[in-house]
N, C-alpha and C positions, 0 to 999 in steps of 0.2 A: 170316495167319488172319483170315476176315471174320466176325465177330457179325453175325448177323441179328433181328432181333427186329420186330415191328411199327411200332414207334415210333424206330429210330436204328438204323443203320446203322453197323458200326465197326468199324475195321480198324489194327492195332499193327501197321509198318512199319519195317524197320530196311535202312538202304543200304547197301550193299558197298564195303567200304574207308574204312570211319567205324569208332566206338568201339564195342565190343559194346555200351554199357551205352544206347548213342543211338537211341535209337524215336523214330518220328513218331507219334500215335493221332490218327487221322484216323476223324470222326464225322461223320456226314450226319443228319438228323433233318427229321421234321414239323414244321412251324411249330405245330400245336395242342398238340406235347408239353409239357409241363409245363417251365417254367426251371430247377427246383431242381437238376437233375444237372449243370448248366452255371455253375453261381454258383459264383465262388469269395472268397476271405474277403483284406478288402484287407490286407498285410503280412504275409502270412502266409508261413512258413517251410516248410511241408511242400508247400501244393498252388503251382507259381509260372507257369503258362501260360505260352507264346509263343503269341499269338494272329497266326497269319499272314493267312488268310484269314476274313473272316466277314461275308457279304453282309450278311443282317439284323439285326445286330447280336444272335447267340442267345448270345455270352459277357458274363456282368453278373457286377458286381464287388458286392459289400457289405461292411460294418465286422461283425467278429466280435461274438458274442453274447457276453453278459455271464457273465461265469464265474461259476458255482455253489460259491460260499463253503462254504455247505453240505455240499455232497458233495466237496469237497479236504477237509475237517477230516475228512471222515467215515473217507474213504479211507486220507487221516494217518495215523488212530489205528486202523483197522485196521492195517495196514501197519507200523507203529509195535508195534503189540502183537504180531504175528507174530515180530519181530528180537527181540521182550523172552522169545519164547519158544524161545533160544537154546537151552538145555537137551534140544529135540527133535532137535539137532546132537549137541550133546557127549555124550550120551548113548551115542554110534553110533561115538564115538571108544573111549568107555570099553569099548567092547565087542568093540573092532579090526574093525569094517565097514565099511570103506569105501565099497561103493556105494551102501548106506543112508544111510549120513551125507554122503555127497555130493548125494545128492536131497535131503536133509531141506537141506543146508546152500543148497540152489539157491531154494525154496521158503519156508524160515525167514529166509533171508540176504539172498541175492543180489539177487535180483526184487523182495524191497517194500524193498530200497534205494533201486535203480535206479527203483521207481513215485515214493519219497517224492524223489527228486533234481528227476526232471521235475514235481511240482507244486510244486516248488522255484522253481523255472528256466522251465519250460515246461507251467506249470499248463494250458493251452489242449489241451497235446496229452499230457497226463502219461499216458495206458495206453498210448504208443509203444512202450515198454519198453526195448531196445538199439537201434530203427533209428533212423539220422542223429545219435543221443545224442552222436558226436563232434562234429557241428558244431552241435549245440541247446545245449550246458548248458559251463560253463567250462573251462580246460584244466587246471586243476587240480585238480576233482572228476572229468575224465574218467580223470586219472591213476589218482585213489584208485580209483574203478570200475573202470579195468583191472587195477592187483593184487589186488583182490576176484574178480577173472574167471580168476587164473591161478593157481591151485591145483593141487598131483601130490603131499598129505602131508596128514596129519592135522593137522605140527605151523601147515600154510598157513591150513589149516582153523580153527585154532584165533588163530592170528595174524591172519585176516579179520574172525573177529570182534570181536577188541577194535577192528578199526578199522572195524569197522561200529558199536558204543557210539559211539567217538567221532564218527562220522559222522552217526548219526539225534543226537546230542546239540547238534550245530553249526546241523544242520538244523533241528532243533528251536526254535531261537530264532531261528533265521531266520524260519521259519514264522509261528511268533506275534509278528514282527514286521511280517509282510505281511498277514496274516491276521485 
């Protein structure tokens, strides 16, 4: 498939008899285009280019920007106050709903876990949410994050959350020691 657009040219290529998961994105561009869509951030774990060809030199590298103290704390305690308001779970047990209380528990639980892990871990990239989280964040909070993930009962429902307490509490003093 080729993108056309005025300014860059750009075609996601995949060869026969390689790995599904293996693309080439092959981009052709103006010299007067802007660089920003071509920078990428030196160390970093998500974007990692093989630069094969590039006559004019239009890939440039920079040091990541300084992370926003501010808005991780802020995010935290959202996030942090959403799991304290477990009750919009157990609620949904008490009441034998299951698919209620599986939303509420995906929304209350799972997800500002999983955000407060990666500004844990991977504050630079913490609203990933589950992509690449197995090879971002350690093998031992991926574990606790996957029995939090595998749930078919209320009583898992209700076993997630004690170890989501004891998870934002671990975190928690992590946090305000990095932080």
């Amino acid at each position: 498939m080729i993108k056309i657009t005025k300014e860059i040219y750009q075609s996601n290529i995949h060869l026969e008899n390689t790995s599904e998961y293996l693309t080439i994105d092959l981009a052709a561009q103006n010299d007067s285009r802007s660089r920003d869509c071509t920078c990428f951030i030196n160390g970093s774990i998500t974007e990692v280019p093989k630069v094969i060809f590039d006559k004019k030199n239009i890939i440039t590298f920079k040091e990541a920007d300084k992370i926003d103290k501010e808005l991780l704390k802020n995010v935290f305690e959202e996030k942090k106050n959403r799991i304290l308001q477990y009750s919009r779970v157990t609620k949904y047990i008490k009441r034998n709903q299951y698919l209620e209380c599986f939303m509420e528990y995906e929304k209350q639980i799972l997800k500002p876990i999983v955000t407060i892990s990666r500004i844990i871990y991977t504050p630079d990239i913490y609203d990933y949410e589950l992509c690449h989280i197995s090879r971002h964040i350690p093998k031992d909070v991926v574990a606790k994050i996957e029995q939090l993930c595998k749930i078919s009962s209320f009583e898992d429902i209700e076993k997630n959350i004690s170890l989501s307490l004891e998870l934002l509490d671990s975190f928690e003093k992590k946090f305000k020691q990095s932080f």
